[in-house]
N, C-alpha and C positions, 0 to 999 in steps of 0.2 A: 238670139240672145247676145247682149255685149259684150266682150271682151273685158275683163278685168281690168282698169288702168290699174298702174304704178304711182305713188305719189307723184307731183312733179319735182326732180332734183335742183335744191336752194342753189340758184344763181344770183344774183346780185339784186335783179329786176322781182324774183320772187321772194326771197329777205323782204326787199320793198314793199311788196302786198300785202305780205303775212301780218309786217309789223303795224301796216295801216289798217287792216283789218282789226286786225283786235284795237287799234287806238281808238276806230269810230265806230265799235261793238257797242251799244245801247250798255250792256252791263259791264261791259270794263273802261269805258272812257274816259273815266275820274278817276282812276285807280292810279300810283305812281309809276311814273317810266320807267325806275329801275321793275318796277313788277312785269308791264307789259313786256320789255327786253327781257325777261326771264324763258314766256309764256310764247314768247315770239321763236327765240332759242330751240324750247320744243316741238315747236308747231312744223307741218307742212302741210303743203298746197295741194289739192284733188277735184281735177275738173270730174264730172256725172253726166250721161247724157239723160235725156228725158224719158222718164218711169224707170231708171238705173235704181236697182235698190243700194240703201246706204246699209255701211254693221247690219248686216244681212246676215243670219245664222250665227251673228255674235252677242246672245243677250247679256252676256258679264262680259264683251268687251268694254275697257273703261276709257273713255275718251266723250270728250265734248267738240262740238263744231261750231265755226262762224259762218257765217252767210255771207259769199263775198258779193255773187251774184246770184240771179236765177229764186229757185224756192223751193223748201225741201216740207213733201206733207207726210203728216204722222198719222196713222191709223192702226186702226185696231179691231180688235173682233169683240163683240157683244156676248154676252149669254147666248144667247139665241144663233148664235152662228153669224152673225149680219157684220159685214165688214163697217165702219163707220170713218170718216174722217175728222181725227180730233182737233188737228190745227194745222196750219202752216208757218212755217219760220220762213221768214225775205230779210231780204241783206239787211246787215246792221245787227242782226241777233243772233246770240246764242245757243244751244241746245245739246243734245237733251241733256237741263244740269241734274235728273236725278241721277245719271250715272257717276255723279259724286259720293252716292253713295255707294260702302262697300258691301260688297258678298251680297248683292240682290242681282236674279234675275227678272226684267225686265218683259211687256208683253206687245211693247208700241212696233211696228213696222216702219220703216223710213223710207223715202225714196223719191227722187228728182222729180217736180214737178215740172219742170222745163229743163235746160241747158244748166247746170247747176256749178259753182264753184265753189269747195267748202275750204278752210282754214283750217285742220282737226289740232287738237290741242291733247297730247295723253291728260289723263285724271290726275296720275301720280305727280306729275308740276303743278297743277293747278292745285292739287290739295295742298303741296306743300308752300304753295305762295298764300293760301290763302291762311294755315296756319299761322304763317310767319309775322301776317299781318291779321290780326283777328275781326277788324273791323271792316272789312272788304268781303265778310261770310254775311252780312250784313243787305250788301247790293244782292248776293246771291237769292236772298230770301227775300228779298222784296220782290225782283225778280220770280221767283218762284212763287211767289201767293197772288201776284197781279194775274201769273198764266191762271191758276187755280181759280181765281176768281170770276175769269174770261169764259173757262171750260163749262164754271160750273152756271152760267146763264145764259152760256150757250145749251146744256141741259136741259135749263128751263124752256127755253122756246121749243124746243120738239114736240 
């Protein structure tokens, strides 16, 4: 089993990453700089090695990630007991935004599918950028119903 990393501590070169990360995020790209510099502020950098679980034993932990590198898959269990893979996140994207919302536990499982580099962002900034600006909950949900839409005909073909 692997060792727990520690975030990696914001040096100058990881500032760097974070903030490009969420600049060329598929859902926050368009959003204003002062937002990104908020969202970036909170963020830190966490390398994963591969099948490393992600918020592992944490379902109301509330944080979102970015994909810097690598690919993180999300699975879950069925009725019937049967593990299934619901999707993967590759660099560029976001996830998981339902942990935007509050006071819900959560049933998805996370975890590195290769070498994985994530961005993690806490909820509590990102809600509060997103209040601040009401029209950027907007990207979220587009965002959010394009996965919905993916999931649910990926469904269908089973």
């Amino acid at each position: 089993m692997n060792t727990p990393r520690m975030p990696i501590k914001p040096g100058a070169d990881t500032t760097a990453l974070i903030r490009r990360a969420i600049g060329l995020c598929s859902l926050t790209r368009n959003w204003p700089p002062e937002v990104l510099e908020r969202l970036a502020q909170a963020a830190w950098l966490r390398h994963y090695e591969r099948r490393e679980p992600i918020l592992v034993n944490q379902p109301r932990r509330r944080e979102i990630f970015i994909v810097v590198s690598g690919a993180v898959a999300v699975d879950s269990v069925d009725a019937d007991g049967t593990r299934f893979l619901l999707t993967t996140f590759t660099p560029g994207e976001a996830g998981p935004l339902i942990r935007l919302l509050e006071d819900r536990a959560f049933v998805y499982s996370f975890h590195a599918a290769q070498l994985t580099a994530l961005v993690h962002i806490p909820c509590a900034p990102m809600r509060a950028v997103l209040d601040a600006h009401p029209l950027l909950w907007k990207a979220v949900c587009l965002v959010a119903l394009r996965r919905s839409r993916g999931q649910v005909l990926q469904q269908r073909r089973r």
